[in-house]
C-alpha positions in Angstrom: 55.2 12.7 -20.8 52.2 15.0 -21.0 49.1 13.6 -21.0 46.5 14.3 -24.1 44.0 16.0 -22.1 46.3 18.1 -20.3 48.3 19.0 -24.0 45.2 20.3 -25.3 44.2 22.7 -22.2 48.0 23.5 -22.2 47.8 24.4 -26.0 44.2 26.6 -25.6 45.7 28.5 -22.6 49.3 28.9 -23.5 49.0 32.1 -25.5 47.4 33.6 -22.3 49.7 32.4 -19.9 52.8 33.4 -22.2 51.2 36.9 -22.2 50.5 37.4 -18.7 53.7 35.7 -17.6 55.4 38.9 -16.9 53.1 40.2 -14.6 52.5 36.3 -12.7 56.5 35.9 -12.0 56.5 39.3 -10.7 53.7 38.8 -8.6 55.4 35.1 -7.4 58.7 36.4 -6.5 57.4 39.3 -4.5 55.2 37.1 -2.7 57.6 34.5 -2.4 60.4 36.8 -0.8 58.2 38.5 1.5 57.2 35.1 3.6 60.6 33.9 2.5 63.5 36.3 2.6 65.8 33.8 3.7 65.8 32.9 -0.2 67.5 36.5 -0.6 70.3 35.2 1.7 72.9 33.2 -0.7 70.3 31.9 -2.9 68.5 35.0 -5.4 70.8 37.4 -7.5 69.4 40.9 -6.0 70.9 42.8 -9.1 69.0 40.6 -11.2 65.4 41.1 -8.8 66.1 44.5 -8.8 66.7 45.0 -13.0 63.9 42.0 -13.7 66.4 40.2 -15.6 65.1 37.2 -13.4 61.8 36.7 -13.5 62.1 37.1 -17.5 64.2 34.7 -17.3 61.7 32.4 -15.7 58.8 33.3 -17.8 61.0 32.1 -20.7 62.4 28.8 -19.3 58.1 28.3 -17.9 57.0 28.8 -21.4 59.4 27.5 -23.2 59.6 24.5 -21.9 55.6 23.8 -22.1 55.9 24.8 -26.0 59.1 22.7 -26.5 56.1 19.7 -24.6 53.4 20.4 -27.0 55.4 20.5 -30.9 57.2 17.1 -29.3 55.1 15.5 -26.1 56.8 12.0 -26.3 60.3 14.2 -25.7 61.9 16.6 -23.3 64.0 19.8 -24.1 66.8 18.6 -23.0 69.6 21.3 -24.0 67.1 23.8 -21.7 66.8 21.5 -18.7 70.8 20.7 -18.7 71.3 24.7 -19.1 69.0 25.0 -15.8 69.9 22.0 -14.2 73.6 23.2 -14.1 72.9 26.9 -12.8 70.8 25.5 -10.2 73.2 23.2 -9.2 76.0 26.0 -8.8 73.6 28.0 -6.8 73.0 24.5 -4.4 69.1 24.7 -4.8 67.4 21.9 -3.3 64.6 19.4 -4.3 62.0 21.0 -1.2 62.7 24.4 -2.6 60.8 23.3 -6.0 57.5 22.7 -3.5 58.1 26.6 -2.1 58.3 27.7 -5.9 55.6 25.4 -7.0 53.1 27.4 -3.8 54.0 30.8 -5.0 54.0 30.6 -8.7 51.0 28.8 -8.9 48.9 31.2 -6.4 50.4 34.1 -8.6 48.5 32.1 -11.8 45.2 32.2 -10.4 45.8 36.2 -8.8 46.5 37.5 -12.3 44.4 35.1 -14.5 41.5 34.6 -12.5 38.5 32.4 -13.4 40.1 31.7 -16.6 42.3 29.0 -13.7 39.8 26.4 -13.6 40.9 23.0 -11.5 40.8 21.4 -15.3 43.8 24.4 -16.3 45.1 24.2 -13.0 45.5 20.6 -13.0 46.7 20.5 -16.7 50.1 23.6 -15.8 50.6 21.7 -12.9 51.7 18.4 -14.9 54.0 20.8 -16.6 55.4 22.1 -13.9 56.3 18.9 -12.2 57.5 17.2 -15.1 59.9 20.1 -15.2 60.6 19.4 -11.7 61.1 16.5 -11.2 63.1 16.3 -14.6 65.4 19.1 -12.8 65.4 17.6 -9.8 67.2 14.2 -11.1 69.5 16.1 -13.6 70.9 17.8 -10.5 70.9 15.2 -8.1 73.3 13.7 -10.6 75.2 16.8 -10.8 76.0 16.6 -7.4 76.7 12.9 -7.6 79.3 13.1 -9.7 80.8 16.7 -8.4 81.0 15.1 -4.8 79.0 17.4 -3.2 75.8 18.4 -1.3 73.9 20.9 -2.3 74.8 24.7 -1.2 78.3 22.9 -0.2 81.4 25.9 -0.4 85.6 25.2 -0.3 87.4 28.1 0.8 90.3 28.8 -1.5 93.1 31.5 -1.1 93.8 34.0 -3.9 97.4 33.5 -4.8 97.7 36.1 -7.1 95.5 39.5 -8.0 96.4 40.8 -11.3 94.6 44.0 -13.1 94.1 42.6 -16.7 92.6 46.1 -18.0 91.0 49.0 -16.3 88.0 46.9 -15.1 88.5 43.7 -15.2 90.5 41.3 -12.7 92.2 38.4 -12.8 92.2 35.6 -9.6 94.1 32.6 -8.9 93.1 30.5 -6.6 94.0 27.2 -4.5 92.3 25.3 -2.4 92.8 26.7 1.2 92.9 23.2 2.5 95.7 21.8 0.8 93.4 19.0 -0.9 93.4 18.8 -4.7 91.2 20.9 -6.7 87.7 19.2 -8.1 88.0 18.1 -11.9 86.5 20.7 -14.1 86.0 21.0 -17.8 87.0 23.8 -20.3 84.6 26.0 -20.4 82.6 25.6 -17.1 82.0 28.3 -14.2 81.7 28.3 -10.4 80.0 30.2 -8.2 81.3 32.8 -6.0 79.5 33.4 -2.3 80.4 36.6 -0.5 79.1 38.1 2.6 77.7 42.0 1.5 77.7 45.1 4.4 74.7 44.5 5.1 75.1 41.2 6.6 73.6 39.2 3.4 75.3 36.4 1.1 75.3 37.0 -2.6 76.2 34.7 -5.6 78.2 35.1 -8.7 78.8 32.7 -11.6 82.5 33.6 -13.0 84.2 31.3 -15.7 87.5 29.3 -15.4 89.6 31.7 -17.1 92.8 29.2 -17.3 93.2 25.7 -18.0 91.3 23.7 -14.9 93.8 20.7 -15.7 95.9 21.1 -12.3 95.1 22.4 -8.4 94.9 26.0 -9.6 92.1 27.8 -10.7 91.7 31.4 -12.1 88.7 33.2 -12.7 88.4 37.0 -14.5 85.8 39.1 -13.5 84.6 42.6 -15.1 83.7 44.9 -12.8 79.4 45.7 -13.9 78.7 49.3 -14.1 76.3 51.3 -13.4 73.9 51.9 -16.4 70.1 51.1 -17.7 69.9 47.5 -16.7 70.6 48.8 -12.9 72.9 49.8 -10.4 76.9 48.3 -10.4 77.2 45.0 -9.4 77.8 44.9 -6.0 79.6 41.5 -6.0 82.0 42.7 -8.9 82.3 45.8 -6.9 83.4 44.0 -3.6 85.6 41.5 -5.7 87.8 44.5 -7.0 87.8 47.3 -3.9 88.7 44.7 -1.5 89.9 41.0 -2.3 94.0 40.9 -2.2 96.3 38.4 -2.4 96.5 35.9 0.5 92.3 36.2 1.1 90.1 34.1 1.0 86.8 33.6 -1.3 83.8 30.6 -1.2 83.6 28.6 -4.7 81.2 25.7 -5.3 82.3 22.8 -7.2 82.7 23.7 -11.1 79.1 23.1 -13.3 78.2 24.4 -16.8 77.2 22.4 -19.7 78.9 24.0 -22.0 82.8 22.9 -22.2 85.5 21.5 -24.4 85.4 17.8 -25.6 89.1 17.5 -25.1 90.0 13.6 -26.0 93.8 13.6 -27.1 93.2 12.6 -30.0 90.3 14.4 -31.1 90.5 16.4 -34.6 87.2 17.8 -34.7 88.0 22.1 -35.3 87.2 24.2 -32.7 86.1 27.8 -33.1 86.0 30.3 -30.1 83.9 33.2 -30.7 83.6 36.0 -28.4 83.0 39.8 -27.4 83.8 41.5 -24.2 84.3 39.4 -21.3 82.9 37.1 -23.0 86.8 35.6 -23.2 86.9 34.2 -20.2 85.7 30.7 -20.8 87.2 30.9 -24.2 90.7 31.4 -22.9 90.3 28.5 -20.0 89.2 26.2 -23.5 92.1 27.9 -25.9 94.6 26.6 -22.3 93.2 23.9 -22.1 94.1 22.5 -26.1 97.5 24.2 -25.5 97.9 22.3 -22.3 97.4 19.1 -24.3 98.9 20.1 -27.4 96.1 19.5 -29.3 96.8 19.0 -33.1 92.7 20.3 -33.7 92.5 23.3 -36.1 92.0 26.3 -33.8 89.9 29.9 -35.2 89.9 32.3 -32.1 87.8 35.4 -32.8 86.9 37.7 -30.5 85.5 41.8 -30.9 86.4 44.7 -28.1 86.1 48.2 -28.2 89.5 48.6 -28.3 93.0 46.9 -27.8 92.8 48.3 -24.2 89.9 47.1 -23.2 91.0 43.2 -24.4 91.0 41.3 -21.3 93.7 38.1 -21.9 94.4 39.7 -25.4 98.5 39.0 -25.3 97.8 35.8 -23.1 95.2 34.5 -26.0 98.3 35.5 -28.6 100.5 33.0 -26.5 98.3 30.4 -26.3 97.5 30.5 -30.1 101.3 30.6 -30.5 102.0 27.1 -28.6 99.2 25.6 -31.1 100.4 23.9 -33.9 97.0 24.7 -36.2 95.5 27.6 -34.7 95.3 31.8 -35.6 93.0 34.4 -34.1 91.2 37.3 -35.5 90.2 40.2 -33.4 87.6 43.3 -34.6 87.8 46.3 -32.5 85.6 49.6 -32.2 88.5 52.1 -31.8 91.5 50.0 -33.5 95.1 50.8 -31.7 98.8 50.4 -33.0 99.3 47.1 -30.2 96.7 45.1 -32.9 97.6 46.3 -36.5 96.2 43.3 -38.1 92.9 44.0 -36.3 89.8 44.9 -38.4 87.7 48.1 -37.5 84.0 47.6 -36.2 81.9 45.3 -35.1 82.6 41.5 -35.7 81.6 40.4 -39.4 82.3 36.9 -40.7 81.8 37.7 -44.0 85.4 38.0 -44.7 86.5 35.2 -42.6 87.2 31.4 -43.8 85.3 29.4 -41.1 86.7 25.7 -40.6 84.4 22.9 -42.1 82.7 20.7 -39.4 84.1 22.6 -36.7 82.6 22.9 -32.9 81.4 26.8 -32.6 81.5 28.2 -28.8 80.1 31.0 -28.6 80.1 33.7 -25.6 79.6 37.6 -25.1 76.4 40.1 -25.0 73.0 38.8 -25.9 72.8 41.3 -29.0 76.1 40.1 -29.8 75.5 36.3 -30.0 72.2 36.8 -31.9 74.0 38.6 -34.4 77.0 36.3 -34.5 74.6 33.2 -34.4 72.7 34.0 -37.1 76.2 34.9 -39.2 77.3 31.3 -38.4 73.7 29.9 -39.7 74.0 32.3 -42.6 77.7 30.6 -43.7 76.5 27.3 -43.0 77.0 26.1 -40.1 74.7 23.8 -38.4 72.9 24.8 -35.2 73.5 21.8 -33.3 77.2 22.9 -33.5 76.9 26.4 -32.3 77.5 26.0 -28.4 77.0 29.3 -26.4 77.3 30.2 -22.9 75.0 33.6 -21.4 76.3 35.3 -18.2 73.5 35.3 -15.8 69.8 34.0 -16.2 69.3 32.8 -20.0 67.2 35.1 -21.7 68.1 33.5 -24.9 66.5 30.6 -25.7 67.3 29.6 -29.6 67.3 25.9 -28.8 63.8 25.6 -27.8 62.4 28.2 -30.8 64.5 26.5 -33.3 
């Protein structure tokens, strides 16, 4: 792993790096894009250039990683490489592209830290970064092993049915276009969505498998993402509900994400969904997938909306709890409606809530939301290494690599 001498000029020169790492991802992206905007076509989330939420997200995954090297150098992080490995693999990045990222980011280091870069420092960041690499690189050249693809490879499928789940969010289901059966996928995982924008660029959305991916269908739910203080609306979410119908067609990769359902028949273990928002969706494609196989595990679904109304797959999730022989939801909503009597007003609180013993915890909804909810589940007892959770969009949340 990483050497001694490069460790110790790692460890002297982290807190500086950590602290300027803002302003060096920044200066690498801008750079980057402007001698190659190709990277803007079907690769880069604008949305996410545009509000930052990106290059934060890089910062984190950089430093983390180089921490998570220095308290254990005879180990990786490997729950942070699989997280990244996975989104790059639904994206269909490609092992030159980590040279191009390795050019940029490493002549934005030495614009923004300066003499402080000597070849020793340089030399020592640049083991991290390609033992990052290269880790990434096999992780998702295995990926696409086993998916069957090459990277940046896209199936057309054909949207069988539209349906309006609430006032903004939408349900799709889809088939493959070419009559071939649909690539296995786990409970739990995403795909990416590629669409061509007005202006004659290709854009890329992660949406979960909404329904159980046991057959040739495949639904996902999206939420249409308003404008507010993290940016403009989504533009792909936007384009997704003004103008896909029944009968089109959209661009899917093959299904990734690490976090999904261990779903052996004959597996007991509890499972408990917990979720906010849209935040459902994967938790309804696990909660169809145990129904699917009529699991005997003890199910806890709990989930907290603003209101009844604004539940995405609220009476589906009451139908799939029904057809499970051990299983009972709990729901917590902002403004409580009659459709929900048994609901509980406010914000999700577990302190009144009987939480199975050595159950598997998924975990999925807004990053204040799953801080809060995380540390509840700590709080009650349950271990972290249960505790599974899923972030829409770069992972800003790294409580596996801070402990």
């Amino acid at each position: 792993m990483l050497s001694a001498e490069s460790a110790a000029l790692v460890r002297a020169t982290l807190p500086a790096v950590a602290g300027a790492l803002d302003e060096i991802t920044t200066r690498f992206y801008a750079s980057m894009f402007h001698d190659r905007p190709e990277l803007l076509d079907g690769m880069f989330n604008r949305g996410n250039q545009a509000s930052g939420v990106q290059r934060r997200a890089l910062a984190g995954s950089i430093a983390g990683f180089a921490g998570a090297l220095l308290e254990n150098p005879d180990t990786r992080p490997d729950a942070l490489l699989s997280r990244i490995a996975h989104k790059h693999a639904a994206v269909g990045v490609t092992d030159d592209q980590y040279t191009i990222v390795h050019k940029y980011l490493f002549g934005a280091i030495a614009e923004v830290l300066g003499d402080a870069v000597t070849p020793e420092v340089a030399s020592a960041w640049d083991e991290v970064y390609w033992l990052m690499a290269g880790a990434l690189i096999s992780r998702e050249a295995l990926l696409y092993q086993e998916a069957g693809v090459r990277p940046g490879s896209w199936r057309p499928w054909t949207v069988v049915e539209r349906r309006t789940e609430t006032p903004d969010v939408v349900s799709f289901v889809l088939r493959p276009a070419d009559g071939e059966r649909a690539p296995r996928a786990r409970a739990g995982q995403y795909v990416s969505v590629r669409v061509r924008m007005d202006d004659g660029a290709h854009q890329l959305r992660q949406y979960s498998l909404s329904s159980d991916p046991g057959g040739d269908l495949r639904r996902i739910t999206v939420k249409r993402v308003p404008a507010g203080a993290d940016g403009p609306e989504g533009e792909v979410s936007a384009l997704l509900h003004d103008r896909v119908r029944d009968g089109d067609e959209l661009l899917l990769s093959a299904p990734f994400g690490d976090v999904f359902l261990d779903d052996p028949v004959d597996a007991t273990t509890p499972v408990v969904l917990v979720s906010a928002g849209i935040g459902c969706t994967p938790m309804t494609g696990i909660l169809a997938r145990l129904a699917a196989l009529r699991s005997i595990r003890p199910v806890l679904v709990l989930h907290a909306d603003r209101s009844p109304a604004d539940h995405a797959l609220r009476a589906e999730t009451h139908d799939l709890v029904g057809q499970l022989r051990d299983a009972r939801a709990v729901f917590w909503y902002e403004r409580p409606g009659p459709e929900e009597p048994d609901a509980r007003t406010g914000l999700m609180d577990l302190s009144g809530t009987r939480l199975p013993d050595d159950a598997t915890v998924f975990l999925c909804g807004p990053l204040p939301f799953m801080r809060e909810v995380r540390g509840q589940l700590l709080g009650a007892g349950v271990p972290a290494r249960r505790i599974r959770y899923e972030v829409f969009g770069p992972d800003l949340w790294l409580p596996g690599t801070t402990g």
